[in-house]
Residue, then its C-alpha position, 0 to 999 in steps of 0.5 A: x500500500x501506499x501507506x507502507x511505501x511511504x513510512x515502512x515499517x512504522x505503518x503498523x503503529x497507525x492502528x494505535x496511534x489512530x486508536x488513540x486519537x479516537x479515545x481522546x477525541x472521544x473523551x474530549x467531546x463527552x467533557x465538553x457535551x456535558x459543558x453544553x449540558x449544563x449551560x443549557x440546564x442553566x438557562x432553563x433549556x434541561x433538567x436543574x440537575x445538570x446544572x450542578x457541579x461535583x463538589x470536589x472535581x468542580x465538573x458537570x458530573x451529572x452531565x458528562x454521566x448522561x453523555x456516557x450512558x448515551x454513549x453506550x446506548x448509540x454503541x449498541x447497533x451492530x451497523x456503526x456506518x448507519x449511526x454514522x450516516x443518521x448522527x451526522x445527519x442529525x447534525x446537519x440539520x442544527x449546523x444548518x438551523x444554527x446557520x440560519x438563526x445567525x443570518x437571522x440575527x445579523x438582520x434582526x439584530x444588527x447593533x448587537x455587539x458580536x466577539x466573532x463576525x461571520x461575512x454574510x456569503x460565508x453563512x450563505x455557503x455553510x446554509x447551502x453546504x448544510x442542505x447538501x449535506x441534508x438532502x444528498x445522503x437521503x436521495x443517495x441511499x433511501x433509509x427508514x432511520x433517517x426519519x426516525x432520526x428526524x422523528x426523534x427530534x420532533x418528540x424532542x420539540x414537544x417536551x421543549x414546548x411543554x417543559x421550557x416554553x410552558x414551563x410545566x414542573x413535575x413534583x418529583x423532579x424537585x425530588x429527583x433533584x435533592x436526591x442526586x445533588x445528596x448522592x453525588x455531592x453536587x452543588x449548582x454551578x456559579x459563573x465566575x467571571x474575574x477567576 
């Protein structure tokens, strides 16, 4: 192979090295998702639980747990190509939303101060790259999963209309609550803006 020609025999310590991207890469996006976890949580979007911080560790324990379950439970499909295909489809779909709500607010809140300023073609492009991306997947190999990947994230608006937007509180997540913040030695998160 060309792989062989090029490095010789350092070609069989790719696999390892490669391995070990993928442990860390992993291991970076699980922190950093659980991060994402609770600012959404303090902002009202999830569960307060995941907006609390273990003690000692000062990280989102609760959030990077949920990570890691979810982790696991997308490892289980024995067809890894097809949970590729329909997470980055998934994907897409925000990346794309997230694209649209930006050129949404250049023009609706134009005197907002921005740290990062985007060109209007530049959002324009990744709009259009995110509906390729999209569509071209579904037309190139027709799959049952990616509607349910969609399906999946339309019950996710239903429980974001009757839990954020209508503000319904069950009784038993304010117990839930005490009880994992007792049992993990969490506290709620501060933002400390000086440190």
């Amino acid at each position: 192979t060309w792989g062989e020609a090029v490095l010789g025999p350092v070609v069989r310590a790719l696999p390892i090295l490669v391995s070990f991207s993928a442990l860390g890469s992993a291991t970076a996006t699980i922190y950093s998702s659980g991060r994402y976890f609770m600012v959404g949580a303090r902002y009202g979007y999830l569960p307060e639980i995941f907006s609390c911080i273990q003690k000692q560790r000062l990280t989102p324990l609760p959030s990077i747990v949920l990570m890691t379950i979810l982790s696991i439970i997308y490892c289980i499909p024995t067809n890894i190509e097809d949970l590729i295909d329909f997470v980055s489809f998934v994907a897409w779909v925000f990346f794309g939303l997230t694209f649209v709500a930006t050129i949404c607010c250049k023009f609706t809140k134009a005197e907002a101060y921005r740290v990062i300023k985007v060109p209007i073609p530049v959002i324009i492009f990744m709009i259009l790259v995110s509906i390729y991306l999209i569509i071209a997947p579904v037309i190139s190999s027709p799959n049952i999963g990616y509607l349910v990947a969609l399906m999946i994230v339309l019950v996710g608006l239903i429980f974001y209309y009757l839990f954020v937007y209508r503000k319904i509180q069950p009784h038993l997540m304010k117990k839930i609550n005490i009880f994992l913040q007792n049992f993990l030695n969490l506290t709620v998160s501060t933002v400390n803006i000086e440190a």
